[in-house]
Steps between C-alpha positions, in 0.01 A plus 500: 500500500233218446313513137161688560225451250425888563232599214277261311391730156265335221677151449847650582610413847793761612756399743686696720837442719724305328853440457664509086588097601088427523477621155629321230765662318402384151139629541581834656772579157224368305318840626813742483426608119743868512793306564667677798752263692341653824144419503613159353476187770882430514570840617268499745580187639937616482344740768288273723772179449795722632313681808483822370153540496360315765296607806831550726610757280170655479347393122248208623401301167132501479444439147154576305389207266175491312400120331249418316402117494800425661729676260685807578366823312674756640724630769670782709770564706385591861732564810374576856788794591593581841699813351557730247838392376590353112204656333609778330135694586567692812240499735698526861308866492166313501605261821656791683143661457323202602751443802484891624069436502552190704433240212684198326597507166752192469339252425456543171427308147737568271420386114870562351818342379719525796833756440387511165363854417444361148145550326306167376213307522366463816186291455584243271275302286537458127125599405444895510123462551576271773742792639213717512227249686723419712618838662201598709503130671897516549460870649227338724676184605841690615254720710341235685837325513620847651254478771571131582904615577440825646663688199409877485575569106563298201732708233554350168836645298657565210199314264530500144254666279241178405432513939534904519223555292271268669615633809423817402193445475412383900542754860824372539753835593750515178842661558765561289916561424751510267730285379781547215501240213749488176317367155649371218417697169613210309839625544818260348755673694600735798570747277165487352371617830731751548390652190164630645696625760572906486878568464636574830309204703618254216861621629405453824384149445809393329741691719313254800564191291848564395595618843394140633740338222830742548430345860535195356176313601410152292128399494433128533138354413444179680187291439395100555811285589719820567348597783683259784455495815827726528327779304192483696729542785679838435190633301332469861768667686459817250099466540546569881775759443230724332292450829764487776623860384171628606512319857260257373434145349409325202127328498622216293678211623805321300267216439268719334758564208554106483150431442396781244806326289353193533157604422545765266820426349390604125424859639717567759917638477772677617718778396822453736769769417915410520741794555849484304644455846315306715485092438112492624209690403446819632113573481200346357150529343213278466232520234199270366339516215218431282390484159512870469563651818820502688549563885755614691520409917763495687844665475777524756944532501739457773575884443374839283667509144432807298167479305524073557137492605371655155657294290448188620156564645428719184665503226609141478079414533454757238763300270326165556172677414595572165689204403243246634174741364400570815255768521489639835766529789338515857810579736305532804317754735606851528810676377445836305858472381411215240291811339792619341622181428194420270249339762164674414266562786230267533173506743435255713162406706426313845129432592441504884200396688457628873261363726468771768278764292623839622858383417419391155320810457826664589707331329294512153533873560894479548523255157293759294701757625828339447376374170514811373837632628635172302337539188711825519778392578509259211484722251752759680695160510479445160649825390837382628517237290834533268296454141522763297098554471368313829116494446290367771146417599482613901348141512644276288876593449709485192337130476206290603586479874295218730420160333754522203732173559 
């Protein structure tokens, strides 16, 4: 999709359409203050280089850029969707409505990071005033841009708090869910979690972890240089084993992993496991990281081992936490079982903006609804955490949830 000078807005002029290669990398990190190694330029462009996202797999590029004098200002990711698939915010219940009444709902604009249900900034710019000025003109531009491709909706997910609360602020339709989170209380050992833990779920957590070892599992942690080609290799294989068991397929490519080594390479490693009898690896886990948050992605084996998944998708992240001072450990979307593992329920918001007005009136009225059955369930969710005296805030969790990293 051609550049499109979409929105001209005081002496900004906002640009719409564009792939990460038409913005330069250096000025687009230059914007990316929280860190995150998604929302950062080399990530995005791992996905675009290696045909993962692209329009034949349904995640056009269409980039939002905003320069002032010639010089970038600010920026968001912006994908024109022809499905519902890799976003983590499931709205296949909204098309099926709009399909049963006759309408389209694909295509769509999609402001996200792609398989990445990971919350961050999502309009970048390094001034917070400038944040605010610019949100009513970016809201505007991706509405005209909407018309101009025919999209029915624009949906913006998992924001972090500095965008939320502007967001807030505007009609569009907030929604939100729960994700599970482990923080680091400045712990210096594994132990020194378990301690908060009540007495029979501290059992159960070290019954898990010595089960893995009687198996006799070995944990390798492979970073820069380590990670050959070869590695890359059989890590893929186990990345479309977790997929393949469930008769499907994985949306990344194996270029994908070659380029967010290249790109990333100071945030991004593997955890490959070795069995006492078996010459290769047997399963794998990749994380990235950043200066306080660390993420786990993608797991997979060539077969089930007892209790495998937790520790190397778990605890081992939880071990790197505390010896690196990481405070936070985001494993990913879903799973209720990491409550009693530690992971502390967390809420999560999407903004949405429909065009057809009866549906968005709808679908506000679903959101508020559902809003409220979530804010429940976090703090039912948080009573099943293992600590001996789990107090939550039905909003906030154990821990300040969006916009911490």
């Amino acid at each position: 999709m051609r550049t499109t000078t979409v929105f001209p807005a005081s002496d900004f002029e906002i640009q719409l359409g564009l792939s990460i290669n038409d913005i330069d990398a250096s000025a687009w990190n230059a914007l990316v203050v929280d860190q995150s190694p998604f929302i950062q330029h080399g990530f995005l462009l791992a996905l675009e280089k290696s045909a993962s996202v692209a329009e034949e797999t349904g995640w056009e590029p269409c980039h939002l850029a905003v320069f002032r004098q010639g010089v970038l200002v600010a920026a968001m990711p912006l994908y024109l969707k022809h499905h519902s698939s890799g976003e983590y915010v499931f709205d296949w219940g909204w098309a099926d409505a709009y399909r049963r009444h006759g309408l389209q709902y694909y295509p769509k604009l999609l402001t996200a990071i792609p398989f990445t249900p990971s919350q961050s900034a999502r309009l970048l710019t390094t001034d917070s005033g400038l944040l605010a000025d610019l949100l009513q003109p970016v809201v505007e531009a991706v509405k005209q841009f909407a018309e101009k491709v025919g999209a029915s909706s624009w949906h913006l997910l998992f924001p972090d708090q500095a965008i939320s609360v502007l967001v807030d602020q505007t009609t569009l339709i907030c929604r939100e869910a729960c994700q599970f989170h482990w923080y680091n209380n400045a712990y210096e050992t594994f132990d020194d979690f378990l301690i908060r833990c009540s007495s029979r779920k501290r059992k159960t957590l070290k019954k898990e972890r010595s089960d893995v070892a009687r198996q006799g599992f070995r944990f390798e942690r492979l970073t820069g240089e380590q990670l050959t080609t070869e590695i890359w290799d059989q890590f893929y294989v186990f990345y479309q084993n977790t997929y393949q068991v469930r008769g499907q397929h994985g949306y990344l490519t194996r270029e994908f992993f070659t380029c967010v080594h290249q790109l990333l390479a100071g945030q991004v490693f593997l955890i490959m496991v070795r069995h006492d009898t078996q010459p290769r690896y047997v399963a794998g886990a990749m994380f990235l990281k950043d200066k306080n948050t660390l993420y786990g992605r993608y797991w997979g084996c060539e077969q089930d081992y007892q209790n495998l998944h937790f520790e190397t998708c778990y605890y081992q992240g939880i071990d790197i936490c505390i010896a690196e001072g990481l405070g936070r450990f985001d494993a990913g979307a879903q799973g209720e079982h990491k409550l009693r593992r530690g992971f502390e329920p967390v809420t999560t918001r999407s903004y949405h903006w429909i065009k057809h007005p009866q549906f968005s009136d709808a679908i506000r009225d679903f959101c508020n609804e559902e809003r409220q059955h979530n804010q429940s369930y976090v703090t039912a969710a948080a009573a099943k955490l293992p600590f001996k005296h789990a107090e939550v805030d039905s909003d906030q969790g154990l821990s300040p949830t969006i916009g911490d990293s």
